[in-house]
C-alpha positions as CSV (number, residue, x, y, z in Angstrom):
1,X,8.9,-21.1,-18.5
2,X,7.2,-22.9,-15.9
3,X,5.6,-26.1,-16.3
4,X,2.8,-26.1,-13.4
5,X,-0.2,-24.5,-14.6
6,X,-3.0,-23.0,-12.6
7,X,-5.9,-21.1,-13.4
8,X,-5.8,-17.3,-14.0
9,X,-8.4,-17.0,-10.8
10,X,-5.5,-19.3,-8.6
11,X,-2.6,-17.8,-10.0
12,X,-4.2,-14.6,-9.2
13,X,-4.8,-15.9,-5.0
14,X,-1.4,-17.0,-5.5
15,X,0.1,-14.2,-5.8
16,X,-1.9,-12.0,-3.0
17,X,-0.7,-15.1,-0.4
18,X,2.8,-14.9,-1.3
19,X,2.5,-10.9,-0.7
20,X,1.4,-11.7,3.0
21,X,-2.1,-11.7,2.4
22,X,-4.3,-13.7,5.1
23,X,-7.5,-11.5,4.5
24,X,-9.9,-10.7,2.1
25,X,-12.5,-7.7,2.7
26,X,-14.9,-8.4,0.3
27,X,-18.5,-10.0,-0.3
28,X,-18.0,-13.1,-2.5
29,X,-16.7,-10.7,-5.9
30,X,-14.5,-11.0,-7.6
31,X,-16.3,-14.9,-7.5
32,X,-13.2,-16.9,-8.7
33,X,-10.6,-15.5,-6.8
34,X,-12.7,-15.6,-3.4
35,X,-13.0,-19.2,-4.0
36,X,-9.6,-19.8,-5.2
37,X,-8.2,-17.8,-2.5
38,X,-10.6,-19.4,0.3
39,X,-8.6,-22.9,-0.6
40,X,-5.5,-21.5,0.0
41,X,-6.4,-20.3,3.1
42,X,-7.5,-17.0,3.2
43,X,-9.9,-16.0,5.5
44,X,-12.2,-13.2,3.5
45,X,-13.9,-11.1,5.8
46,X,-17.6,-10.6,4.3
47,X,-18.7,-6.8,5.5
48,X,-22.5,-5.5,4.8
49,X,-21.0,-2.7,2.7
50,X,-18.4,-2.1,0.4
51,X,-17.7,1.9,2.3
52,X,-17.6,-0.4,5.3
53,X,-14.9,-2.9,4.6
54,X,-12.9,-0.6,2.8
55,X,-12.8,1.3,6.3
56,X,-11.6,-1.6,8.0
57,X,-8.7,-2.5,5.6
58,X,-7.4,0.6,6.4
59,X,-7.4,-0.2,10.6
60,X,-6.2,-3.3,9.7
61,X,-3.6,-1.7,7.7
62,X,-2.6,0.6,10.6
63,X,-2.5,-2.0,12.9
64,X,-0.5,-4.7,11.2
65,X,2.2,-2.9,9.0
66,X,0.3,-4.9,5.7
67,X,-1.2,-3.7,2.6
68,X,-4.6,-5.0,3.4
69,X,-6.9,-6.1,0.2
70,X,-10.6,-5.1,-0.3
71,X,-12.8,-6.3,-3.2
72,X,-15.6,-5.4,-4.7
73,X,-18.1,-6.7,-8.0
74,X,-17.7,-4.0,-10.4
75,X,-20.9,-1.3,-10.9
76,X,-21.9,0.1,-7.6
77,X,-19.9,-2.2,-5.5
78,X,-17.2,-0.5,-6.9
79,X,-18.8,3.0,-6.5
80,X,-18.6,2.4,-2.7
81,X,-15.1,1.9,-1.9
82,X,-14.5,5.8,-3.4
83,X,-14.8,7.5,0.6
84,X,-12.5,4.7,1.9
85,X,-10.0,4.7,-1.0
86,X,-10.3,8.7,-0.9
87,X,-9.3,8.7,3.3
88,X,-6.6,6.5,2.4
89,X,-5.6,8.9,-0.2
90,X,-5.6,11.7,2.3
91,X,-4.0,9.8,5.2
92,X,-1.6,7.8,3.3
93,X,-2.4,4.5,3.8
94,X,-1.9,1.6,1.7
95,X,-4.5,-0.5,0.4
96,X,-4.8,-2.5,-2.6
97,X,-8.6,-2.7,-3.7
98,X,-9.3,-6.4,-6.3
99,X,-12.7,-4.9,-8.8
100,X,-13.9,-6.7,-10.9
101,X,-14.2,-5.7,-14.5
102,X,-16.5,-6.4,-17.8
103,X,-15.1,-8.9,-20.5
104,X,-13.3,-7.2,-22.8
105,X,-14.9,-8.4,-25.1
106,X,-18.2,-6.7,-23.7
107,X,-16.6,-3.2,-23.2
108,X,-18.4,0.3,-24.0
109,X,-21.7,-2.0,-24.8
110,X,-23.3,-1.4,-21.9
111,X,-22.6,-4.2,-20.4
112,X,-24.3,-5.5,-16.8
113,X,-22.9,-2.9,-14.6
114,X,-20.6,-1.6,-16.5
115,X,-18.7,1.8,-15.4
116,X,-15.8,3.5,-16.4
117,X,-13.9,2.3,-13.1
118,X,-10.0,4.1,-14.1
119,X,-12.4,7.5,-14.6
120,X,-13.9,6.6,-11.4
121,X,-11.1,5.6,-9.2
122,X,-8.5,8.1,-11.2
123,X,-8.9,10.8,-8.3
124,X,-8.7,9.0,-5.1
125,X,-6.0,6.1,-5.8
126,X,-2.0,6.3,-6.7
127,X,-2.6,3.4,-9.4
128,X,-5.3,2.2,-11.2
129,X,-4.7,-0.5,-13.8
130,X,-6.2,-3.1,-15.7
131,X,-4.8,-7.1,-16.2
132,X,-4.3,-7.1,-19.3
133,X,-3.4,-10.8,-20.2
134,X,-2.8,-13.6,-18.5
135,X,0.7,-14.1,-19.0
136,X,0.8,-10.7,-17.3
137,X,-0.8,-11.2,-13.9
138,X,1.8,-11.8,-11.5
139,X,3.3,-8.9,-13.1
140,X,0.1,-6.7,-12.1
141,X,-0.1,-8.2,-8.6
142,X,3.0,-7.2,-7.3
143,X,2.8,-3.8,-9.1
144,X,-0.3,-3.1,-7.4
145,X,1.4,-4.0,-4.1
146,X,4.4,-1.8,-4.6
147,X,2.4,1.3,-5.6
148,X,0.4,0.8,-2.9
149,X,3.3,0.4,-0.4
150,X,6.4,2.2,-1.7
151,X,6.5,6.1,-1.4
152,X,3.7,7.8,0.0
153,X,1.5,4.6,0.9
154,X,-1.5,5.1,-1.1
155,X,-4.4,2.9,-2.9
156,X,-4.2,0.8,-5.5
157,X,-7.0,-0.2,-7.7
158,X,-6.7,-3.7,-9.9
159,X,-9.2,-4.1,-12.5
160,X,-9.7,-7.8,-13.1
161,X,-11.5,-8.7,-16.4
162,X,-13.9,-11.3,-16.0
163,X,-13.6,-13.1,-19.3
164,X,-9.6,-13.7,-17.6
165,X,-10.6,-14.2,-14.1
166,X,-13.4,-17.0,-15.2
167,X,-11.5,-18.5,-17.6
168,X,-11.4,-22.0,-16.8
169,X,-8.5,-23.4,-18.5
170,X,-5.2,-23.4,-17.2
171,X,-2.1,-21.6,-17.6
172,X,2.1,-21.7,-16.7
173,X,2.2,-20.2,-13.1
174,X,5.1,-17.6,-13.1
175,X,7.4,-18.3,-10.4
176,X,10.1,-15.9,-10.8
177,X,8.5,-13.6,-8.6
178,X,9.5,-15.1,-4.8
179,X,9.3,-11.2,-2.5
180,X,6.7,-10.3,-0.9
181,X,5.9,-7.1,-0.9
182,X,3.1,-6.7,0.9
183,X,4.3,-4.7,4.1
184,X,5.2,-1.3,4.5
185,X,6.9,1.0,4.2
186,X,8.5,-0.5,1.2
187,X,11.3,1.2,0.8
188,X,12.7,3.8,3.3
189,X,15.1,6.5,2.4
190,X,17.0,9.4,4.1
191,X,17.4,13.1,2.7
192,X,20.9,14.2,2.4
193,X,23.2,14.2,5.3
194,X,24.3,17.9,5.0
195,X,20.7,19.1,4.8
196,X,20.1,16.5,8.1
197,X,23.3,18.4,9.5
198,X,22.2,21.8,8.5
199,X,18.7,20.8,10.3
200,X,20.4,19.7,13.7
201,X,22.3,23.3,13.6
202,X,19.1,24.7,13.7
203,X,17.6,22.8,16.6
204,X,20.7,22.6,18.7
205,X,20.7,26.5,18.5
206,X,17.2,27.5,18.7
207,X,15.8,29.3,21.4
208,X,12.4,28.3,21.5
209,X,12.1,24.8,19.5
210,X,9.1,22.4,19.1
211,X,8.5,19.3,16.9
212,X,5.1,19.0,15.6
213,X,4.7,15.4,14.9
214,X,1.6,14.2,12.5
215,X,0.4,10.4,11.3
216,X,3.7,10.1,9.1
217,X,5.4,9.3,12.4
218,X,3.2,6.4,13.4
219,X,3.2,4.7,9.8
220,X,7.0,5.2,10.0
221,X,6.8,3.0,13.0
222,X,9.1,6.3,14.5
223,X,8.0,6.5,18.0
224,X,10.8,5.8,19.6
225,X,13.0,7.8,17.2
226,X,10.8,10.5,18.1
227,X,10.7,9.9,22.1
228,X,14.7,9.6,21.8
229,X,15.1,13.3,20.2
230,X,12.4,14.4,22.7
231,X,14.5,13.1,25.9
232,X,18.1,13.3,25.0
233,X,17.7,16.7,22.6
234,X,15.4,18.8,25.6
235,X,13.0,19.1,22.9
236,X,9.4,20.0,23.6
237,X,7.0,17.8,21.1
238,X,3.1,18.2,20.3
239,X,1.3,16.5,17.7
240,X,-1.4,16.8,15.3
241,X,-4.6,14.0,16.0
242,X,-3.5,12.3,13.8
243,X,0.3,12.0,15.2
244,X,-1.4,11.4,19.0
245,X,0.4,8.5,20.7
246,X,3.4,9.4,18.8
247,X,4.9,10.4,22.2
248,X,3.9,10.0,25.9
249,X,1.7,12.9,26.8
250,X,2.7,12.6,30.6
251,X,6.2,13.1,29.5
252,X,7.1,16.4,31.0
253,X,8.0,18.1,27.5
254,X,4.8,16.6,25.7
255,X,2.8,19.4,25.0
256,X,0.2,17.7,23.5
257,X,-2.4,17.9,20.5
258,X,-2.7,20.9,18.9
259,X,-4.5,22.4,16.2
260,X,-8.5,24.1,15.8
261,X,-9.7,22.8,19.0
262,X,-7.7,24.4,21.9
263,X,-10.7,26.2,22.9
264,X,-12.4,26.5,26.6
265,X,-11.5,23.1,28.2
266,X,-9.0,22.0,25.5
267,X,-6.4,20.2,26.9
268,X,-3.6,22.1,25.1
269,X,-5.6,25.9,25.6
270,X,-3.0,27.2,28.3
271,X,0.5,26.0,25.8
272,X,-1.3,28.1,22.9
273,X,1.9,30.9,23.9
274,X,4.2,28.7,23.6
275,X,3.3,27.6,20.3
276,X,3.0,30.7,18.9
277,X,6.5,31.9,20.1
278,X,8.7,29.7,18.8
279,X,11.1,30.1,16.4
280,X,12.3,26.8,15.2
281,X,9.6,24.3,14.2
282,X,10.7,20.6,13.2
283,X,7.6,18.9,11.4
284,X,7.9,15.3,11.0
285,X,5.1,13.5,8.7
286,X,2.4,16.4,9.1
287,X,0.3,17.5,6.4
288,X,-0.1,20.8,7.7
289,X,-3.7,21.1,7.2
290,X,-6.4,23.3,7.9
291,X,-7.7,21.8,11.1
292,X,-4.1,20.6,12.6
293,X,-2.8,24.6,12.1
294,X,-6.2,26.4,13.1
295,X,-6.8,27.8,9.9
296,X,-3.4,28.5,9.5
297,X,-3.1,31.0,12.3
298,X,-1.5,28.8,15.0
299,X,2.1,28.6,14.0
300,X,4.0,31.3,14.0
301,X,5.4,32.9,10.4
302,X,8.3,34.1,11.6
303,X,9.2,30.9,12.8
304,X,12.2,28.5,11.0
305,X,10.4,25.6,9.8
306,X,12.2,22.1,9.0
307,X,9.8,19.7,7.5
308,X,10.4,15.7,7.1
309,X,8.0,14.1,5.0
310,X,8.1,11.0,2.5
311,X,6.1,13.3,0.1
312,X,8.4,15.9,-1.1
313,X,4.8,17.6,-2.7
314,X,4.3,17.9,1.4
315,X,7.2,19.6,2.3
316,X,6.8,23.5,1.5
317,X,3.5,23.2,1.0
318,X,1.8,25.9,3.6
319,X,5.3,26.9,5.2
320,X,8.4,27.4,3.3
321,X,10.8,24.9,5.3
322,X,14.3,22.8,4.8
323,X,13.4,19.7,3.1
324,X,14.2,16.9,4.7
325,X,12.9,14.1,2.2
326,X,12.5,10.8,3.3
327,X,11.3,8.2,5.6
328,X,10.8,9.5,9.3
329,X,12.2,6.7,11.3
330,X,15.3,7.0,9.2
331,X,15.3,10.7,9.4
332,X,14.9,10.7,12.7
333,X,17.6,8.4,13.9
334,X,20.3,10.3,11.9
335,X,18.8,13.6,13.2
336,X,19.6,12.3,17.0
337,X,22.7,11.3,16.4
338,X,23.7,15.1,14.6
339,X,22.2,16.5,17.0
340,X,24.4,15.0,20.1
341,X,27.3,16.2,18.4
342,X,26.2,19.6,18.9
343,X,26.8,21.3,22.6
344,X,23.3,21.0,24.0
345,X,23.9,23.1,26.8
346,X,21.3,25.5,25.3
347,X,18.6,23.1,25.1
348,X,19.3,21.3,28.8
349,X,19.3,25.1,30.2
350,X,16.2,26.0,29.0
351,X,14.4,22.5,29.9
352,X,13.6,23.3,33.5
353,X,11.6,26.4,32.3
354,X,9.8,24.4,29.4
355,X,8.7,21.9,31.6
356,X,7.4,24.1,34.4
357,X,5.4,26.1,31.6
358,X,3.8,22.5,30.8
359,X,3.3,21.2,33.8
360,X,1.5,24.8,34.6
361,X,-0.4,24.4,31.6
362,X,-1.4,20.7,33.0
363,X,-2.6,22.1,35.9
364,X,-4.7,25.2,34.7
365,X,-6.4,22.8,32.3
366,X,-7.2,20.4,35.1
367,X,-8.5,22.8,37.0
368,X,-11.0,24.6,34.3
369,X,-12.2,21.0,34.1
370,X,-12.6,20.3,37.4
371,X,-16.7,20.8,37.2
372,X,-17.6,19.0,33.9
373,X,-15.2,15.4,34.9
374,X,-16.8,15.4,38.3
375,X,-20.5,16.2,37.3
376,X,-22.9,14.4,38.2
377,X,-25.7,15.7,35.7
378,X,-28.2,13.2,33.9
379,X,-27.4,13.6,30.7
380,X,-24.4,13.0,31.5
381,X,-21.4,15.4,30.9
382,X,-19.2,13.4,27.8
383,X,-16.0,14.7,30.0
384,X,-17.3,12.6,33.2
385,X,-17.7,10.0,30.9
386,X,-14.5,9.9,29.7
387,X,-12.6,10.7,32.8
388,X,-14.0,6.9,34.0
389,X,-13.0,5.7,31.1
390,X,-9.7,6.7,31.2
391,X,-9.3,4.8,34.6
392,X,-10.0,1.6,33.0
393,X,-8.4,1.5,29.6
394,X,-5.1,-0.4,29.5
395,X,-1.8,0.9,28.4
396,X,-1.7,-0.6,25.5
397,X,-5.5,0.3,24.7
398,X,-6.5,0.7,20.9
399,X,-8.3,3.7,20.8
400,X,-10.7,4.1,17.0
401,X,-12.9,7.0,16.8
402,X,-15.2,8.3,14.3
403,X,-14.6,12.2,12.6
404,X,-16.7,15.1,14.0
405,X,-16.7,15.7,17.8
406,X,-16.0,11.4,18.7
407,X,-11.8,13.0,17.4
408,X,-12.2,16.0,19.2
409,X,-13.3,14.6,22.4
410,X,-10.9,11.4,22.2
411,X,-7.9,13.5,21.2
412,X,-8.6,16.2,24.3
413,X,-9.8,13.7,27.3
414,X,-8.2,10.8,26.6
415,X,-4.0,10.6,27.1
416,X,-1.6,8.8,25.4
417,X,-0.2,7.2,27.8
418,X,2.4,3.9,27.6
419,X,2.1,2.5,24.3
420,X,-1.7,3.1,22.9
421,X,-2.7,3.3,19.8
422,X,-5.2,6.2,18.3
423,X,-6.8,5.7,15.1
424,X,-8.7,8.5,13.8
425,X,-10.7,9.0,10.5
426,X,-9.0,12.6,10.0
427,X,-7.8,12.4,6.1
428,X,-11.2,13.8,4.9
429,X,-12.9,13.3,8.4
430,X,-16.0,11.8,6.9
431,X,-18.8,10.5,8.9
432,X,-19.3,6.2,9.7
433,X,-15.7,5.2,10.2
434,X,-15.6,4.4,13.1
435,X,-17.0,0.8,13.8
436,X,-15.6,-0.2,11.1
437,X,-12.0,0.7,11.7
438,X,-12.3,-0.5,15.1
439,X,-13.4,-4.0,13.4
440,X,-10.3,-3.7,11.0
441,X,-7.9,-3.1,14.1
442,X,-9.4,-5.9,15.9
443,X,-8.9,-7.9,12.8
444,X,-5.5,-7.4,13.2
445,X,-5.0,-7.7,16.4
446,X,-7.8,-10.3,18.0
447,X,-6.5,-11.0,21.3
448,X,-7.3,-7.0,22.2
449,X,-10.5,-5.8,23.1
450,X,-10.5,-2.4,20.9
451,X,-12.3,0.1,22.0
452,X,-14.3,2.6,19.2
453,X,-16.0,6.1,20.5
454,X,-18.7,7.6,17.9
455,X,-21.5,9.4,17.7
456,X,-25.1,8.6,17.0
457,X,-25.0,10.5,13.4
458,X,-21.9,8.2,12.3
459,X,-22.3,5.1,14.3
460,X,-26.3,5.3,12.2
461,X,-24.0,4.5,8.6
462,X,-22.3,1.4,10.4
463,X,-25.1,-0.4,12.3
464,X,-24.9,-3.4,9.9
465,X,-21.5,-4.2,10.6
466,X,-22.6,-5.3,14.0
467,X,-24.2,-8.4,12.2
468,X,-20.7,-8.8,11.2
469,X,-18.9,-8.5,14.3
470,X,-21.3,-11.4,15.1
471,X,-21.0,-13.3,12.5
472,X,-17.2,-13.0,12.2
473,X,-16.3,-13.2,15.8
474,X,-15.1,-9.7,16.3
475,X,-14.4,-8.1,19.4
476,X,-15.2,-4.3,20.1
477,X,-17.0,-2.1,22.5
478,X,-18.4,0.2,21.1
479,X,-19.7,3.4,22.7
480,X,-22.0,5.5,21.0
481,X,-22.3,9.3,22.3
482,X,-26.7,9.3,22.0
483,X,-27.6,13.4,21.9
484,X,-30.2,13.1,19.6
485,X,-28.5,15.3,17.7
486,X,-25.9,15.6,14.7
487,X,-23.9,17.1,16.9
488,X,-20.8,19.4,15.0
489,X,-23.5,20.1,12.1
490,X,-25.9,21.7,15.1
491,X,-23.6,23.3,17.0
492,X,-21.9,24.9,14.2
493,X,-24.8,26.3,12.8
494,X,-26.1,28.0,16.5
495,X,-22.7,29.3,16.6
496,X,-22.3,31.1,13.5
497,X,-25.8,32.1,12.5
498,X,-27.8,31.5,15.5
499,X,-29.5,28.8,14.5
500,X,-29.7,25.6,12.8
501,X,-31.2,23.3,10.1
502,X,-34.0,21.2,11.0
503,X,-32.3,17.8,10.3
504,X,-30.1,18.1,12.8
505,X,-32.2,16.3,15.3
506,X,-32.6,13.2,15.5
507,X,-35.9,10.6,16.7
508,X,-34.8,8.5,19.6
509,X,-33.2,5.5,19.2
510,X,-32.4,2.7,21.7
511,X,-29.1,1.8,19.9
512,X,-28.5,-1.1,22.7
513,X,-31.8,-2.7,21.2
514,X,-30.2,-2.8,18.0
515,X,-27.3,-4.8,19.0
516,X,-29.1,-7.4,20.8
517,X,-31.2,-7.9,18.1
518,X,-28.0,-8.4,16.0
519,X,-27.2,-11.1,18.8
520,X,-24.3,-8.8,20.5
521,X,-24.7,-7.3,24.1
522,X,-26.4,-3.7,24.7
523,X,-25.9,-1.8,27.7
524,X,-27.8,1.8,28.5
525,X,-25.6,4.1,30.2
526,X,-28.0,6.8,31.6
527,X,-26.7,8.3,34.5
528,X,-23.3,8.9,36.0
529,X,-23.1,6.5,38.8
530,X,-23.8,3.5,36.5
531,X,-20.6,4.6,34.1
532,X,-17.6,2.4,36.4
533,X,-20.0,-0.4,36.4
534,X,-21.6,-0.4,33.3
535,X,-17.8,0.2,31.4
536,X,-15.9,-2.9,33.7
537,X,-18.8,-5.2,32.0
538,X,-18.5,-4.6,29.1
539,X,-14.4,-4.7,29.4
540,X,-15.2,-8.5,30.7
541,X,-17.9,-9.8,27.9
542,X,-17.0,-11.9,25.9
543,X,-17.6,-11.0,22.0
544,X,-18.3,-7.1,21.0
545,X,-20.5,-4.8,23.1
546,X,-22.2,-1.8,22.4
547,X,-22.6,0.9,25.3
548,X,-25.3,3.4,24.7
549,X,-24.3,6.7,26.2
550,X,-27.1,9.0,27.0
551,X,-25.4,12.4,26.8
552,X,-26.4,16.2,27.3
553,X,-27.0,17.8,23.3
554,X,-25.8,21.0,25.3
555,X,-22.4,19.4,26.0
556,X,-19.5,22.1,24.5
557,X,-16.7,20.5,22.8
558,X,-13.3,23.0,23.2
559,X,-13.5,24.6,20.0
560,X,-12.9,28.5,20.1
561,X,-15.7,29.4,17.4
562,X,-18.0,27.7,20.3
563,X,-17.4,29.5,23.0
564,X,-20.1,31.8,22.4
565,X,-22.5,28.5,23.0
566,X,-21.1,27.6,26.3
């Protein structure tokens, strides 16, 4: 046993430093361990809202490769990290939320904010559990790392008890745990090599192949793995939103994203075909949703599906598939090299053709969006807007959007291109992500300016967080789509019942006012021939900006149950 002793509060900092911890999302609670961890030097990153920093640990998460760590007081605090804990649930990403907890002593008395936080948290974390005794908490530290981290990354909720956490006396600091464990993936695994062989077969042999490549790829850190098979195999690749940057979409057998919104103007309308006739499909880290299928109507039945996926609950789950178990860079890598020991002839044949189909495709959709990227219309068109922006961003952009139309607009009009990075709220595609995720990435990575796209409904549940940016020296631009209007909600409801709610639009708001009152620069964007200018000064300012877009509310996005609006 050791003979330094520390308080529960310092062992308990301890503990998150040596698992790579250098940030705390949190607002002062859990009160000991802040200040404990605050003189070990880490840096906690006070947010308005609990929803809100919760949103950026995931960015920061998906930016660094680190189980990030939010906190919360326990009560409604605690009530408020459910939507980000839940997205993180959905999208597999690791987090590792610090709530404080009642004395135990005080427990089912109705204590000052007391809650049932395991019944709370039960449905939208991995691991919930509470420190149980203070010879156990290194112990409950690093399991709450590992759960979060290992397998599908997940969240992980540690209940800290306050009559431990307060506790003033001093106790023997364990020391035999030394790994940190605070990175991920944790572990990475490979499926067996005859099912790996058995998948290569297919490929190599196929006819009419495509890989449909979702977020799993991306937390794998499998790119390249991916953009190897894709080259050397002569296998087209599209991905879900999600999976967007996963591959180079001006590669010439890149089809693109694909899923509910390859509608009038989508970038992937014209490659709908070739989608829907092939007969081997390789998933790779794809949940296989509703929105990334179309309703389950986009890929084919008939097709051969071969599905890799850390989550063996994933695989088999909406098509019947080989199961290829286990990490996608891994997977991937041994997949290649199967796959050039087969006679490729078949697939380098065929390439020629595939690639002339996309490049067709390319052109077609370039052509049916000819009149809305060149309009010059006040409001302005959200394609001309985005068409300058594309000029301007870098290849190494970090791209955040909100959910609703800020995804579907980002994930049809703006390329992957190089080696960007897209981060998009789609796990449960709930509304006010986006600022704050584009805080977390920037967090993560501060020498890049990162760029967030939302819209007015979503961007309204973040606007606080722009005191933060202040405050904390964050630096985003932020562009916020003004239509007056909750977009999707309206347009949805003119499509399908020919008309629409009444809260749906909006008073209007001058959301450049609202960042210079919060001491960041505003800039109105009203008309197209200001977007060039307006968008290069706001690249060049120093600190976060926030662009106010003024938009047409009539603007289609490319989604087919639409059409009938256009």
């Amino acid at each position: 046993m050791s003979t330094h002793k520390e308080t529960n509060a310092v062992r308990i900092a301890r503990a998150l430093k040596k698992n790579g911890v250098e940030y705390l999302f949190g607002q002062s609670n859990p009160q000991t361990i802040m200040l404990a961890s605050m003189d070990l030097g880490i840096r906690q990153i006070g947010f308005r809202q609990e929803n809100s920093g919760s949103y950026m640990a995931q960015a920061y998460a998906m930016c660094s490769g680190k189980v990030p760590v939010v906190a919360a007081q326990n009560g409604p605090a605690a009530t408020l990290l459910v939507p980000g804990l839940a997205e993180c649930l959905k999208a597999s990403h690791p987090i590792v939320a610090l709530v404080d907890e009642v004395p135990k002593d005080q427990e089912d008395k109705n204590a000052f904010q007391e809650i049932d936080h395991i019944e709370l948290f039960s449905g939208v974390a991995k691991w919930v559990k509470k420190i149980p005794s203070e010879d156990r908490i290194e112990d409950y530290v690093d399991m709450a790392f590992v759960a979060a981290a290992s397998g599908k990354p997940g969240p992980a909720v540690l209940l800290c008890p306050k009559d431990l956490t307060y506790d003033t006396k001093k106790y023997p600091v364990k020391f035999n745990r030394n790994a940190s464990l605070g990175s991920y993936p944790l572990d990475r695994s490979i499926p067996d090599p005859l099912k790996i062989e058995k998948a290569a077969d297919l490929l190599a042999n196929a006819e009419r192949p495509f890989i449909h490549a979702g977020g799993g790829v991306i937390s794998s850190g499998a790119k390249e793995e991916l953009r190897q098979i894709q080259e050397e195999c002569s296998i087209p690749v599209a991905t879900t939103t999600m999976g967007k940057g996963s591959v180079d979409e001006e590669h010439p057998l890149t089809i693109g994203p694909i899923g509910y919104y390859m509608g009038k103007r989508g970038a992937t309308k014209f490659l709908r075909p070739m989608i829907e006739d092939a007969d081997v499909i390789l998933l790779v880290g794809n949940r296989t949703n509703q929105n990334g299928t179309d309703s389950w109507t986009l890929l084919p039945e008939n097709a051969q599906f071969i599905h890799i996926d850390v989550d063996p609950k994933e695989i088999g789950r909406n098509y019947e598939s080989l199961r290829l178990v286990g990490d996608a860079k891994l997977t991937l890598n041994e997949l290649k090299k199967s796959l050039l020991n087969y006679d490729l002839n078949v697939r380098n044949e065929k390439r020629s053709l595939v690639e002339e189909n996309i490049a067709n495709a390319r052109v077609a959709h370039k052509e049916e969006t000819k009149s809305v990227k060149n309009s010059d219309e006040s409001p302005i068109k959200i394609e001309r807007f985005l068409a300058e922006l594309e000029k301007q961003l870098s290849s190494d952009q970090t791209i955040v959007t909100d959910a609703s139309l800020s995804s579907v607009w980002v994930a049809n009009y703006i390329k992957a291109t190089g080696d960007r990075k897209f981060i998009f709220p789609r796990g449960l595609a709930g509304l006010g992500w986006g600022l704050p995720l584009a805080m977390g990435a920037n967090i993560a990575k501060p020498e890049d300016k990162v760029l967030a796209f939302v819209g007015d409904g979503g961007f309204a549940h973040a606007w606080a967080e722009l005191e933060t940016c202040k405050r904390e020296g964050i630096d985003v631009v932020t562009i916020v789509i003004n239509n007056q209007i909750l977009a999707y909600q309206k347009l949805a409801e003119q499509s399908r019942w020919g008309r629409y709610t009444s809260v749906c639009d909006f008073t209007a708001v001058d959301h450049a006012a609202i960042a210079e009152a919060c001491g960041i620069k505003g800039i109105r964007v009203k008309s197209p021939e200001e977007i060039e200018e307006r968008l290069k000064e706001a690249f060049l300012a120093k600190g976060s900006v926030v662009i106010d877009l003024l938009t047409d509310p009539n603007d289609i996005p490319p989604i087919p149950f639409m059409e009938n609006l256009n």
